[in-house]
N, C-alpha and C positions, 0 to 999 in steps of 0.2 A: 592527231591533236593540233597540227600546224594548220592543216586546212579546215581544221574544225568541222568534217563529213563523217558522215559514219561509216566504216568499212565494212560490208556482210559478206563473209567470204561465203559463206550457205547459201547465199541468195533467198534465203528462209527468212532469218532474221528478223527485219523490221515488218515483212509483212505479218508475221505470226503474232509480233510485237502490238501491230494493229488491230486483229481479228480475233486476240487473246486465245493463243493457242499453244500449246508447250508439248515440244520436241527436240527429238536427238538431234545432233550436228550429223552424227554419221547413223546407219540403221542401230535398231535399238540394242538386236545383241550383242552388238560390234562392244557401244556406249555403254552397256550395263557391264556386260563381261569385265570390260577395265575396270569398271569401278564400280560395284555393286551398290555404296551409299547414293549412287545417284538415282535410284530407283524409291528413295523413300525424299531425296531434297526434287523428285519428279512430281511425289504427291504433296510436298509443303507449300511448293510454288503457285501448283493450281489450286490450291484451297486458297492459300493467302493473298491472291489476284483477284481471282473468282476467275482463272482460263479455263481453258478444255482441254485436257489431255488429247494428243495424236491417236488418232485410230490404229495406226503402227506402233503406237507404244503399248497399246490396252490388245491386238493383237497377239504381240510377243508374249506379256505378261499372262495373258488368258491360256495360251496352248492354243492360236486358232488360227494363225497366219499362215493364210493359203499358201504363199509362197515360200514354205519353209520344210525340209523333209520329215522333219519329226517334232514339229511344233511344241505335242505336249510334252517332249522330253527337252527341248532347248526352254520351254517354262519353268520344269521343276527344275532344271540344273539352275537358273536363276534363281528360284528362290532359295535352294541349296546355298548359292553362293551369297546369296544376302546374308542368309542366318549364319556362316562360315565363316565370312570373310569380313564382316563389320563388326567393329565393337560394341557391346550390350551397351557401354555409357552413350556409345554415336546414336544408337535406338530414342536412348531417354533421352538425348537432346533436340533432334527432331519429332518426334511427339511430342514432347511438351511441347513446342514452339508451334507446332498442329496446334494442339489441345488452346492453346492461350493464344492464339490468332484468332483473325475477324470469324472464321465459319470452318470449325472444327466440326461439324453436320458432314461438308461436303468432305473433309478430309479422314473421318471413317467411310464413309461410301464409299471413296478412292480404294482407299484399303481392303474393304472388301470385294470389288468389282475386279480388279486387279491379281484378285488372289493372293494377298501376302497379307492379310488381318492377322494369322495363325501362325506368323512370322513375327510381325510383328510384337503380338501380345503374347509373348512364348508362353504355355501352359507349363505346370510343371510336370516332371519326368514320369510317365505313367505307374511307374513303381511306386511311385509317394504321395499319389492321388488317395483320394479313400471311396469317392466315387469311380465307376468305372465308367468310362468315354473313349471316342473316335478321338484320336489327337490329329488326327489330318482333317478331319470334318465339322466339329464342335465349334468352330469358329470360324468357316470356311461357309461361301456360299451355296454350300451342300448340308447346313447343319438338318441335324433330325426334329428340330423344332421346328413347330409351324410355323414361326416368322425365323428371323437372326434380332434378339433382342434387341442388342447393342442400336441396329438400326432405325428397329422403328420406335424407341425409346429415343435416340439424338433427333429422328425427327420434333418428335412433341416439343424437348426440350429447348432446340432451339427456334421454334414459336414460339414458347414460355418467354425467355430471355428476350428475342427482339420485341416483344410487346411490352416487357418491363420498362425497359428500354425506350421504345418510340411509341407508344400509343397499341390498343388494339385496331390492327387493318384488318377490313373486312372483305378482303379477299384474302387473307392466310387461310390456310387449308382447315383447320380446327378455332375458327375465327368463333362460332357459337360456342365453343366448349369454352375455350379461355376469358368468354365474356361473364363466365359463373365462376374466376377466381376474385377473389377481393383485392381490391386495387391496393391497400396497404399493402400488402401480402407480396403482391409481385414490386412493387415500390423496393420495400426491405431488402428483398433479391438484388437489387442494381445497386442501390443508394447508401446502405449501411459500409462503413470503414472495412468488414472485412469480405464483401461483395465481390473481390475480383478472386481472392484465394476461395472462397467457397465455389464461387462458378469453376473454380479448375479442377478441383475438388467431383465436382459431377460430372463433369464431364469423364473426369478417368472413371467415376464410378459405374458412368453407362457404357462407357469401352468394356470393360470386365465384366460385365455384367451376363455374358456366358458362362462364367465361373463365381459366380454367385452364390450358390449351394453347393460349393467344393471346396475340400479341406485336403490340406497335405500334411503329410509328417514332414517336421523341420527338427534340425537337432539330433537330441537323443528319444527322438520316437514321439516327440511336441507336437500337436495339432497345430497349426495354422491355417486362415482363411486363404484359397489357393490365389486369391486375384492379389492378398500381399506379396506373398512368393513371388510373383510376375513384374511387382512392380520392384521389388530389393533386387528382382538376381536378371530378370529377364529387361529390363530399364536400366535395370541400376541406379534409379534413384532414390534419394536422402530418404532415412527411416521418419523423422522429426517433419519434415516439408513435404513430402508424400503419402510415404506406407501409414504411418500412423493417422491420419487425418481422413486417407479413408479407407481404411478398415474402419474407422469409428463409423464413418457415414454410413457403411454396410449395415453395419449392427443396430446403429440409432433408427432406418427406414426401417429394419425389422422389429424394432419394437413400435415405431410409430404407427404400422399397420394395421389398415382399417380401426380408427381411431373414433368409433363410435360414443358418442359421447355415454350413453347405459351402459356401456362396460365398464364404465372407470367406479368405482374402484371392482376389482376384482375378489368377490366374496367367497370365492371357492381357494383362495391363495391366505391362508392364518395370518400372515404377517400383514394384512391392507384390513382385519375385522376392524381397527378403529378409526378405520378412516371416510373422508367423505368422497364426492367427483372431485371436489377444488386443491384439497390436498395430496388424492392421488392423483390427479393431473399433475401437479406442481411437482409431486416426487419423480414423477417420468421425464418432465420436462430437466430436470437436475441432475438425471442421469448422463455422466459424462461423451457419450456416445451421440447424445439429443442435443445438448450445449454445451462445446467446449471453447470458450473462449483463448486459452494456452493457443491453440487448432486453429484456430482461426471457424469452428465451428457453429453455426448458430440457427436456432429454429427453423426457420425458413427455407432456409437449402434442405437440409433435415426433412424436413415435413414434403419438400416439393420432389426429393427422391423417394421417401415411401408411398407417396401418390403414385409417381413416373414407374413404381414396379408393381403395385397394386395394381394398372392397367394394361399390363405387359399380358394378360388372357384374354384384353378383348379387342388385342390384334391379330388382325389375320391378312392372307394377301391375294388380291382379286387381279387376274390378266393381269400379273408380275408387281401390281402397285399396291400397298402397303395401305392396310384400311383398319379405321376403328371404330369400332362399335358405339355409335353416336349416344342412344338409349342408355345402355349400360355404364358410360364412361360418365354421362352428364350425373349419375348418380352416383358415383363414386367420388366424384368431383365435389357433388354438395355437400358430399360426408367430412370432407376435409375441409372443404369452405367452413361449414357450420363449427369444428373443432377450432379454428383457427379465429373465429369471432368469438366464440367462447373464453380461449384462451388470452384474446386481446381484453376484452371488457371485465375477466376476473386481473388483469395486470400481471399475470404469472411469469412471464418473460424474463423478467429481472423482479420478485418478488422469489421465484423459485431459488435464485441463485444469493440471497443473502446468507449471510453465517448464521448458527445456529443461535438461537439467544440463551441458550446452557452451550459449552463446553465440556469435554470430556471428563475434566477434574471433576466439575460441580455434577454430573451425571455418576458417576463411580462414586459420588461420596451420597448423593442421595441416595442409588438404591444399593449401596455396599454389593456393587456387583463384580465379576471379575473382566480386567482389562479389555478381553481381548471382543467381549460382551458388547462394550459401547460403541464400537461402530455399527450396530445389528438396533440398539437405542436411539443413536443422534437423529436416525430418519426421521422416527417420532416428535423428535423436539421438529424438527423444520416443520412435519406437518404441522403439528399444532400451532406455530407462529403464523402459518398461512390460514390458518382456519380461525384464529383471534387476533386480525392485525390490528382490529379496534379495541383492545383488552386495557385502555390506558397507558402508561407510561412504561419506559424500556426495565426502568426497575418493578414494577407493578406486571408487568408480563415477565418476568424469570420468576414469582414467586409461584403467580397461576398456575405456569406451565412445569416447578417443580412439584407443587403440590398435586397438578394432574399427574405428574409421572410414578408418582411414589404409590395413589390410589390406583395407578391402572397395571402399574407391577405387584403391589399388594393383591390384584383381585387373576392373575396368573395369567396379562396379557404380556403385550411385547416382544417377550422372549418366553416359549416356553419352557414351564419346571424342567421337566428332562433334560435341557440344556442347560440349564443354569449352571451345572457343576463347572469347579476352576479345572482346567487342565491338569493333567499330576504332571510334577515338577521333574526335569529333564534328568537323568543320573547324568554325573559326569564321566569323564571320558577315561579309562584306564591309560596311562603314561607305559 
């Protein structure tokens, strides 16, 4: 400090500092063995610099350094000791801080290249799975999937986000695909207030995203989606700020899924007979999973994850490099494009999400129906708001839309007869 020089006792130091390059002070498994956390603040450093990892470090990590007697056994002891010896909260603080850095791309690659992705995003216990899986493989770059999702899903995504961001470059890898998004569309993605928690938001979604179609028992024998599991017990982070935000986005890209505009409404489902595309889009869109404002949830992320896993079949990987299917992907693309102008130009975004212009009172008193009935009704009232937003005045639309309710439960829609009955009433409880 007195002579104001920099001291390198490594003699590494400032040159690595130069060449951006990040390594141990002493050999790696000297440096990890101490302290295992330093093998995940190895991969936060080179994401969040843009360095290279040491060839002695990816070495160690991999099981492949010549110079070591039993390589692959000094690799799994490390990872052992990672998963062992650091705290699940130290997990969720260095991912997220991956995850919400400049280039959380590079910092799953790390992860997987490295070998500790399946480390890091602990699966839950194979007993409480409901699917059956490799737990050593499933998320390792040995999965039985023809690509590792996760991976080639962060690639797209973060072409999506730096184009949102800075323009489309036409030398990004999928520079022709991204030029068939609609520039609002990717706009919204960056620019909207809740922009930065939705980007974080997807980004854990495409991390789990091996555990996508997996459910575990929680509890007393409770279903849950296996990738919340991962993020409450194996993270350890907050149910409200994490788990809950995306498990919706799980659910919300699943229903978003191929979003064909002829499908809407669905004629073969009794409860959409009285509906149109405008107000069954609008009821989808309202579904708390699609937009949840509480969530920090909103369309666009929504919409841009069930594209990102709708295309997740038409990757594949050619001499080790991650390739998608140009033809097929441009048309899955327009399919979402074309829903997404549709939905801009009917105004459904925030028309979906107004209150109902009846209430539960004035619904229960109109069709003298029982309680428990009227949330199974209210959808109707939204639709019909959405399908006569020109119907006059706010008094002059509750009369329409009571007198449409009364004739289309009169005529035995809604809800059906067989349901209609009240509930019988609870017996009380012997003392």
């Amino acid at each position: 400090m007195h002579t104001r020089e920099v001291e390198d006792w490594t003699k590494h130091g400032v040159p690595d500092l130069q060449q951006g390059i990040v390594r141990t002070p002493l050999p790696p498994v000297a440096t990890f063995t101490d302290d295992p956390l330093r093998i995940l603040r190895c991969v936060r450093f080179a994401s969040r610099f843009g360095y290279a990892v040491h060839p002695e470090i990816a070495a160690c990590l991999q099981g492949t350094d010549p110079n070591a007697a039993d390589a692959p056994g000094v690799a799994a002891q490390l990872r052992s000791a990672l998963g062992q010896k650091v705290s699940r909260e130290r997990f969720g603080i260095e991912v997220d801080k991956m995850l919400q850095g400049p280039d959380p791309l590079r910092a799953l690659q790390l992860l997987a290249n490295l070998g500790i992705y399946n480390v890091v995003f602990d699966p839950p216990p194979p007993a409480q799975l409901v699917a059956t899986y490799d737990r050593q493989t499933v998320l390792g770059p040995a999965s039985p999937q023809p690509v590792h999702p996760a991976l080639a899903t962060a690639v797209l995504l973060h072409e999506v986000v730096q184009t949102a961001k800075h323009g489309l470059d036409g030398h990004a890898k999928h520079a022709e695909l991204l030029s068939r998004l609609p520039r609002d569309w990717l706009e919204a993605l960056v620019q909207r207030p809740e922009a930065a928690a939705s980007q974080r938001y997807l980004w854990y979604g495409v991390a789990l995203l091996p555990l996508r179609h997996m459910a575990c028992t929680v509890g007393k024998k409770q279903l849950e989606w296996a990738g919340a599991y991962t993020i409450a017990n194996g993270l350890k982070l907050g149910r409200r700020e994490w788990k809950e935000p995306v498990a919706h986005l799980i659910e919300g890209g699943d229903l978003l899924s191929n979003p064909r505009l002829e499908r809407f409404p669905d004629r073969s489902d009794p409860s959409q007979a009285l509906l149109t595309p405008l107000s069954a889009v609008g009821l989808l869109l309202r579904n708390p999973s699609v937009t949840n404002p509480t969530l920090s949830l909103s369309l666009p992320a929504t919409l841009l994850y069930a594209l990102l896993t709708d295309l997740l079949p038409l990757w594949k990987e050619e001499d080790g490099v991650l390739v998608l299917e140009s033809g097929a992907a441009a048309q899955v693309i327009d399919t979402y494009s074309a829903f997404w102008r549709t939905v801009q130009s009917w105004q459904l975004e925030q028309r979906s999400l107004d209150k109902p212009i009846l209430d539960g009172g004035s619904v229960r008193e109109a069709l003298q129906c029982a309680p428990p009935l009227i949330s199974r009704v209210l959808p109707h009232v939204v639709a019909w708001q959405l399908d006569h937003a020109s119907a006059g005045s706010t008094d002059e639309q509750r009369k329409q839309c009571r007198a449409w309710l009364v004739e289309a439960w009169n005529a035995g829609h809604l809800v059906p007869e067989a349901e209609r009955k009240a509930p019988e009433p609870k017996k009380p409880r012997r003392k």
